[in-house]
C-alpha positions as CSV (number, residue, x, y, z in Angstrom):
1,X,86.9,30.2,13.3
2,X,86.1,33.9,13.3
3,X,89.0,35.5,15.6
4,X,86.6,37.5,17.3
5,X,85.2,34.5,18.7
6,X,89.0,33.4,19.4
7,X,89.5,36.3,21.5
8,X,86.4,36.5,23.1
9,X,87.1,32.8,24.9
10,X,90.7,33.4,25.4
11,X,89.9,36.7,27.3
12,X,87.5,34.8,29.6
13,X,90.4,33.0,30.9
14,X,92.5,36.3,31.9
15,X,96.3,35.7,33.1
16,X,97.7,36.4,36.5
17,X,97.6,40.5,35.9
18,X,93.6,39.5,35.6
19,X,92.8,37.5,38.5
20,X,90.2,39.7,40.3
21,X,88.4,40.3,37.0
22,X,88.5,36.6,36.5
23,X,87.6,36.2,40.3
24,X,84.7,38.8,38.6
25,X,83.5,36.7,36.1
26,X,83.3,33.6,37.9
27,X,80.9,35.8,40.5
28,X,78.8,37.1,37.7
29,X,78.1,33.4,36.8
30,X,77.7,32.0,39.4
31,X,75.1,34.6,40.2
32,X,73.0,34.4,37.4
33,X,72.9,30.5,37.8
34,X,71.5,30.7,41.1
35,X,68.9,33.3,40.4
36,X,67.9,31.2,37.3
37,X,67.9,28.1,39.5
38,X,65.9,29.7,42.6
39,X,63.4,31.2,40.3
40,X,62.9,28.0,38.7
41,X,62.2,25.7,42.2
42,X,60.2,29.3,43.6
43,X,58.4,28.7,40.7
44,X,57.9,25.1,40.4
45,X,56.6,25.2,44.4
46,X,54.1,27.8,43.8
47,X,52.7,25.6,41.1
48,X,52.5,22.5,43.3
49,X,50.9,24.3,46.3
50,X,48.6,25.3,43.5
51,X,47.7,21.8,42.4
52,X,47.7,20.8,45.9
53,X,45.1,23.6,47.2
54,X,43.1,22.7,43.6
55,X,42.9,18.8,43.7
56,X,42.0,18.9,47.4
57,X,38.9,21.5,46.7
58,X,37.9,19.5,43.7
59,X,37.6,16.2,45.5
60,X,34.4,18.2,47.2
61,X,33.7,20.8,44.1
62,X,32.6,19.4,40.8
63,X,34.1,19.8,37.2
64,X,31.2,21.0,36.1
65,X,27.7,21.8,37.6
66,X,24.0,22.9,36.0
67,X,22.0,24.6,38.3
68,X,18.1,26.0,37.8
69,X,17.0,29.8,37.5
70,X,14.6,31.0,40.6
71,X,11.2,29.7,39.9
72,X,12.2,28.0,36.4
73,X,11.0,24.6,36.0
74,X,14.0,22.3,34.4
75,X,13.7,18.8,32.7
76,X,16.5,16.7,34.6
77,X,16.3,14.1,33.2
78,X,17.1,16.0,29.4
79,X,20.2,18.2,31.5
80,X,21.5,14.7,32.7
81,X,21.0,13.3,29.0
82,X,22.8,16.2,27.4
83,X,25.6,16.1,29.5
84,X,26.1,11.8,29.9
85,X,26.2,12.7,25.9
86,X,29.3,14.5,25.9
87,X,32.2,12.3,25.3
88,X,34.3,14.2,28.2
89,X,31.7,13.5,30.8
90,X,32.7,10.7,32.9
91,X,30.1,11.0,35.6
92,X,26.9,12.6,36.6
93,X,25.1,12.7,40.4
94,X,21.7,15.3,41.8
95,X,22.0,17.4,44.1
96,X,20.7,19.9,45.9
97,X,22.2,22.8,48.1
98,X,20.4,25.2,50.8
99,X,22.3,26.9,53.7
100,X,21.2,26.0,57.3
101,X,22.8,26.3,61.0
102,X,24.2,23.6,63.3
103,X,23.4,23.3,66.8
104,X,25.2,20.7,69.2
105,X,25.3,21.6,72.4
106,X,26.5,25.0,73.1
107,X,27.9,25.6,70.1
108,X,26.5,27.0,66.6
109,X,27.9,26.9,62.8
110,X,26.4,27.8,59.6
111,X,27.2,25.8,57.2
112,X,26.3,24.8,53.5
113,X,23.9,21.9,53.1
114,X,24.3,19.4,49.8
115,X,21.5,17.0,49.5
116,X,23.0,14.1,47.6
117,X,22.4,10.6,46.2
118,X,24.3,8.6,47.9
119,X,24.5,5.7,45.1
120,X,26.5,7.9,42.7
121,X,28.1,11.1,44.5
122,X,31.4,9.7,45.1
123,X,31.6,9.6,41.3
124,X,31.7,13.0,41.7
125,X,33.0,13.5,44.9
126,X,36.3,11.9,45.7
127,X,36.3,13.1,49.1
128,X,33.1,10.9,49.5
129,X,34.9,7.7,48.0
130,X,37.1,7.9,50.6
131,X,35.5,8.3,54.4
132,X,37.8,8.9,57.0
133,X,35.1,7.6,59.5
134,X,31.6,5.4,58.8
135,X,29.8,4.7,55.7
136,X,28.0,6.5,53.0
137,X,25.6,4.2,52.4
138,X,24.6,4.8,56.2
139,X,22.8,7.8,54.4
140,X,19.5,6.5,54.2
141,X,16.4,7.9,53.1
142,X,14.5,8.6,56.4
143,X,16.7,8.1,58.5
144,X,17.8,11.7,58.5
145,X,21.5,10.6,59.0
146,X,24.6,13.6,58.1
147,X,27.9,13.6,56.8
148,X,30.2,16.2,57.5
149,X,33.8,16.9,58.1
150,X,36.3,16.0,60.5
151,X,37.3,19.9,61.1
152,X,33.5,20.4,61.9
153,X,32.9,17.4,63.9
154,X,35.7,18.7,66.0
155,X,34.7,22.2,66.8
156,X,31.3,20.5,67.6
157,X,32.5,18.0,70.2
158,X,30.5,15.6,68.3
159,X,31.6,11.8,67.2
160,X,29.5,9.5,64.9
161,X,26.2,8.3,66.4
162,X,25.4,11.7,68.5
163,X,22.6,13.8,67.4
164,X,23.3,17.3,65.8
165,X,20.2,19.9,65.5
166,X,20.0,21.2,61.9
167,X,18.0,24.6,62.4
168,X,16.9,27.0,58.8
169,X,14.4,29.4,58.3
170,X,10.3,28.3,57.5
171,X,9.6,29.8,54.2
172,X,6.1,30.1,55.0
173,X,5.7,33.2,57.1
174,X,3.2,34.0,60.1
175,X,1.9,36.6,61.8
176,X,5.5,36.9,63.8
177,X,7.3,36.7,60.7
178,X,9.9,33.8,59.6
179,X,10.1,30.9,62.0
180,X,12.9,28.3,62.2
181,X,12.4,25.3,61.2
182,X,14.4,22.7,63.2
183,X,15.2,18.9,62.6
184,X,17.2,16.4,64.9
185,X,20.2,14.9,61.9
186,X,22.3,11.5,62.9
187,X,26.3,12.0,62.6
188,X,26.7,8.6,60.4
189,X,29.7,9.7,58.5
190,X,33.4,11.9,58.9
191,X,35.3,13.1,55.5
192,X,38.2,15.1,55.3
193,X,39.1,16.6,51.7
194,X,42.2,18.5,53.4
195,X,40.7,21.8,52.4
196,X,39.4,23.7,55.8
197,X,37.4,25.6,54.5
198,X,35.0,22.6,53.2
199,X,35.5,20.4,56.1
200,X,34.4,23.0,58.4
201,X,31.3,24.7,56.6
202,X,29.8,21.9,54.8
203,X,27.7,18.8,55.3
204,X,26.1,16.0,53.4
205,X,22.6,14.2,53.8
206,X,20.5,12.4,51.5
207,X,18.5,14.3,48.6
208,X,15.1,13.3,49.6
209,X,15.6,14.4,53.1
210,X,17.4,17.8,52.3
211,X,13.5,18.4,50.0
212,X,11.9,17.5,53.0
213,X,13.5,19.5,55.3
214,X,14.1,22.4,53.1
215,X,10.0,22.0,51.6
216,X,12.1,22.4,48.0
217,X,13.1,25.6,49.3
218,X,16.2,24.7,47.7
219,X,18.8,25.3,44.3
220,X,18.8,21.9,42.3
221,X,21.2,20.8,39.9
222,X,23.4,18.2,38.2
223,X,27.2,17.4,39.1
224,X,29.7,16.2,36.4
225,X,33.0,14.7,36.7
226,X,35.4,15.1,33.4
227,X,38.1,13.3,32.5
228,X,40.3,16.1,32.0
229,X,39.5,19.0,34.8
230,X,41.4,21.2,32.4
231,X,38.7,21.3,30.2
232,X,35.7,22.1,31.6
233,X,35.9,25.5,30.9
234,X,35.8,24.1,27.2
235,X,33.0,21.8,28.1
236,X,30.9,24.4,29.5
237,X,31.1,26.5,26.4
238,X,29.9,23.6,24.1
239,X,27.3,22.9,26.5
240,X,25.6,26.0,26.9
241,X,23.6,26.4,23.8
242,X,22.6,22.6,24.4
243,X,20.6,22.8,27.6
244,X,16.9,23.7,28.3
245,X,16.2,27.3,29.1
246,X,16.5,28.2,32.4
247,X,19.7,26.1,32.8
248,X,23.0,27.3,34.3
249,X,26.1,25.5,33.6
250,X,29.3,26.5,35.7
251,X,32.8,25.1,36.2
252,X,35.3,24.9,38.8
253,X,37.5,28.0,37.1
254,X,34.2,30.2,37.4
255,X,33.5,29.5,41.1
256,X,36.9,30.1,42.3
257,X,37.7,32.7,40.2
258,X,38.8,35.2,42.6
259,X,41.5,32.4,44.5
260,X,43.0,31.5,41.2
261,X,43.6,35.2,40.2
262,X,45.7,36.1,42.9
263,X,47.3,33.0,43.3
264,X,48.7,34.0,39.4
265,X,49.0,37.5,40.6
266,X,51.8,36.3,43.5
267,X,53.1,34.0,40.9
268,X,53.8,36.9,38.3
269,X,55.3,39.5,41.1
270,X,57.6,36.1,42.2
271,X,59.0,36.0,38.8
272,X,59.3,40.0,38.4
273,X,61.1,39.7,42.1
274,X,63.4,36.9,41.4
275,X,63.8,38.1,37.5
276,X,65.4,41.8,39.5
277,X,68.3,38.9,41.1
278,X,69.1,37.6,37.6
279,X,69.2,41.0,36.4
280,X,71.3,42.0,39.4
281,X,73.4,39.2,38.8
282,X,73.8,39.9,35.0
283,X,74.8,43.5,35.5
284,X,77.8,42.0,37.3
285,X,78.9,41.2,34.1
286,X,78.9,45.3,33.2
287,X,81.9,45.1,35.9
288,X,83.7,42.3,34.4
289,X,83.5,43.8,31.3
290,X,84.5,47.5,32.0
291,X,87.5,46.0,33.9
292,X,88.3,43.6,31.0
293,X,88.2,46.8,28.6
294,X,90.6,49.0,31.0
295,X,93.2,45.7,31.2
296,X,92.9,44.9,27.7
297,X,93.3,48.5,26.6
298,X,97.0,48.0,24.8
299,X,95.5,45.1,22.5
300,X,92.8,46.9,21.9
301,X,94.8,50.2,20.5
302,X,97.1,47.2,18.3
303,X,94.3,45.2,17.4
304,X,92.5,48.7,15.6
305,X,96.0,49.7,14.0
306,X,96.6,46.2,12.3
307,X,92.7,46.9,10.6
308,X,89.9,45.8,13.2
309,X,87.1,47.6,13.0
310,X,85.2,48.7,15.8
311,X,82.2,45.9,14.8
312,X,84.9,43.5,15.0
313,X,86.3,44.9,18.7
314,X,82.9,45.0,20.5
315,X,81.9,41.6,19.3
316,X,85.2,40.3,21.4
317,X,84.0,41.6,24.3
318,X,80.0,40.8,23.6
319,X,81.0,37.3,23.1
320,X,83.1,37.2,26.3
321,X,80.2,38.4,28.1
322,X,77.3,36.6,26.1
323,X,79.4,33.2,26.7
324,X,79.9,33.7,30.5
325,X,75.8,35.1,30.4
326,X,75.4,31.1,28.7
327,X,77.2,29.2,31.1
328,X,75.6,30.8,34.0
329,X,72.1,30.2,32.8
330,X,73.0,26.7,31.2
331,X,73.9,26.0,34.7
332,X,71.5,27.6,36.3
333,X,68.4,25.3,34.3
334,X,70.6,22.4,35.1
335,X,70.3,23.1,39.1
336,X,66.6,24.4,39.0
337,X,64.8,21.9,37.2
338,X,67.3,18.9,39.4
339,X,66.0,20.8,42.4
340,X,62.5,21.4,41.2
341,X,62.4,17.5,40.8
342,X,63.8,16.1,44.0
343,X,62.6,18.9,46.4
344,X,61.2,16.9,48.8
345,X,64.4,14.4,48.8
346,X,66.9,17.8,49.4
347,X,64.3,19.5,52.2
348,X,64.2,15.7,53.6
349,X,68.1,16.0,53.9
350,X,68.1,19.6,55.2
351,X,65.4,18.6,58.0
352,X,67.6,15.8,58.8
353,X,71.5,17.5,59.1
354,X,69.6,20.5,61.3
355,X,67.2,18.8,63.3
356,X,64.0,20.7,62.2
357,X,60.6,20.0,60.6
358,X,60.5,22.5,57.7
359,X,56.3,21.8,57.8
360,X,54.7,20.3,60.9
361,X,52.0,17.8,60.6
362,X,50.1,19.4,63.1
363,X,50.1,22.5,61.4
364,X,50.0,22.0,57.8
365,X,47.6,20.2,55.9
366,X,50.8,18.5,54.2
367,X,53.3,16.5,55.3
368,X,56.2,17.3,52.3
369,X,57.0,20.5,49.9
370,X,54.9,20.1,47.0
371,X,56.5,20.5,43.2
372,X,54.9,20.9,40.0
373,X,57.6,21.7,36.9
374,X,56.2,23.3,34.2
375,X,58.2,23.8,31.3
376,X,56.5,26.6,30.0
377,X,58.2,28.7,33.3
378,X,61.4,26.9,32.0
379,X,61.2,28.0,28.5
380,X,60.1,31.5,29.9
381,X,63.2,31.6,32.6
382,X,66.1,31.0,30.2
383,X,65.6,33.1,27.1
384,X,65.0,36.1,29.9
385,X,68.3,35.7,31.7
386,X,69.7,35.5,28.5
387,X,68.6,38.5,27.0
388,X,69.5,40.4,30.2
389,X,73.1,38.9,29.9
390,X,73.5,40.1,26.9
391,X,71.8,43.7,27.1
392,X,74.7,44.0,29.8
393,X,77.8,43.4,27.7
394,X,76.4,46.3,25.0
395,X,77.9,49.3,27.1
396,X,80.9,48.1,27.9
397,X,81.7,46.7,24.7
398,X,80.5,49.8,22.9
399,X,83.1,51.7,24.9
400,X,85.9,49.3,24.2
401,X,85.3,49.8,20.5
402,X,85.8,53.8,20.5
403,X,89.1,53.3,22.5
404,X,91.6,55.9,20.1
405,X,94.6,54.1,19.6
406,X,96.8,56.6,19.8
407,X,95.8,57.6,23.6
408,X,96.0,53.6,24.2
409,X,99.3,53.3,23.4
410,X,100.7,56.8,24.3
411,X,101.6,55.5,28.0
412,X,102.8,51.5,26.6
């Protein structure tokens, strides 16, 4: 074994002259292993509030939709063809969307009207699989019945069975300009997809009565469920050049592009934020080390005049500090990923010894901290603390390595 090496571990365990700079050391470490580790279970929540907030808008988005152009004519039944075709389309409904407002009582909403087929949207639509009140296949053409959500239903005062007045504007104009056009709907249904801003804006009713109501004054199109969400933006490409003209394909990525881009925004300026800690904690090791240099200053001064060169001295010290940079990262992973993986068990344990509910049912759409480890923020994390471990032992071993002997020993 290469005695720089030998040195290097055997000045990591300093004698009693050395205890604060051991006292030093074991700081530094233990520093960098909890930034490593908090930047790793920061990281790994972010990503399950992500998939949380996702999976709960998808179960009323769709993978992928095809919508018309204004005034283009489109063959449905080709566009539903093409896309049963491709081998990651698992499921296809109709639909069609117009906007409209809600009047119960004294109270108004807008909201966003999806005219469906009830037979086949919940293929599409897991928060219509799952009803947290009535039936879907209450929606009957003719009947005029509605589904919306439970967050709507509530600001409405309205339960299933009362009547709710859907008002929009008459396309055909008169001499006073555009009338509203107003139709009495049948509550007949609740869902609840967890995501407000669906359960409060949007409502369901059958396809042939959103036509009537709307006089086709309406955007139609074709829903698709894949069996890898990941992909759609994948499938859309291969899709394009496949549909009739005045076709649209679009996928979940494209129609919340704006909420995904900042949450990766806040999830870059996290790491940046907690990467400063490591890096605070890894210039503790300049400390150690300049400390370590001024004790060891004697062997140094011997270790030149029996032939080291000044390559050989800095590695010692770059090896004491790489190896102490190691450990605290190795431990660091260690605690991160454990604690990314049983989050919910350790906040569980923390609401328990202090007798407080770290989220609230009534307040959060969630009932336990979510987690989603990536390893690609793993395999990111650790190479970064380690190169910052080690760009802090280069000063302070550069300077024990131009120690003159001679002025070492002149006081020894």
């Amino acid at each position: 074994m290469p005695y720089e090496l030998l040195l290097g571990l055997r000045y990591i365990r300093s004698g009693r002259s050395s205890r604060f700079v051991s006292f030093i050391s074991a700081l530094a470490t233990v520093g960098i292993a909890l930034g490593v580790a908090a930047l790793i279970i920061v990281l790994s929540v972010m990503n399950g509030f992500q998939k949380e907030v996702r999976d709960r808008m998808l179960g009323v988005l769709s993978h992928l939709e095809v919508i018309s152009l204004p005034e283009r004519n489109v063959d449905w039944s080709t566009v539903g063809q093409t896309l049963s075709s491709h081998p990651k389309v698992l499921a296809t409904a109709p639909f069609v969307v117009g906007q409209a407002m809600l009047s119960a009582g004294d109270q108004i909403r807008g909201v966003m009207v999806r005219g469906v087929d009830p037979a086949v949207e919940p293929a599409v639509s897991p928060a219509l699989s799952q009803l947290v009140a009535g039936e879907l296949s209450s929606l009957e053409s003719g009947r005029f019945g509605l589904v919306m959500g439970r967050d709507l239903a509530l600001s409405l005062n309205l339960s299933l069975g009362d009547s709710v007045m859907v008002v929009t504007a008459d396309p055909a104009s008169g001499p006073a300009g555009v009338l509203p056009r107003m139709k009495a709907f049948q509550l007949v249904a609740l869902f609840s997809s967890g995501h407000f801003e669906y359960d409060s804006s949007l409502v369901f009713i059958h396809q042939s009565d959103a036509s009537r109501f709307f006089r086709n004054q309406v955007t139609e199109g074709l829903r698709a469920r894949l069996s890898d969400m990941h992909e759609a933006p994948f499938v859309r490409i291969e899709l394009e050049p496949r549909l009739p003209s005045g076709a649209i394909v679009r996928d979940w990525t494209l129609e919340n592009r704006n909420w995904f881009a900042a949450v990766q925004i806040e999830k870059r300026m996290m790491f940046i934020i907690l990467m400063l800690i490591i890096a605070v904690a890894a210039f503790n090791l300049v400390s150690m080390l300049v400390m370590t240099v001024m004790d060891k200053r004697s062997d140094i001064a011997i270790l030149r005049t029996v032939g080291a060169s000044r390559g050989s001295v800095m590695a010692i010290f770059v090896i004491q500090g790489a190896f102490l940079g190691l450990l605290g990262v190795g431990f660091g992973l260690l605690l991160g990923v454990l604690g990314a993986v049983y989050i919910d068990s350790i906040v569980g344990a923390v609401e328990h010894a202090f007798g407080f509910q770290l989220l609230p049912k009534g307040i959060y759409l969630i009932e336990s901290l979510p987690s989603d480890l990536q390893w690609q923020d793993v395999l990111a994390i650790g190479p970064t603390a380690l190169v910052l471990s080690f760009l802090a032992t280069l000063y302070p071993s550069w300077r024990a390595s131009v120690i003159d002997p001679a002025e070492a020993l002149r006081y020894d």
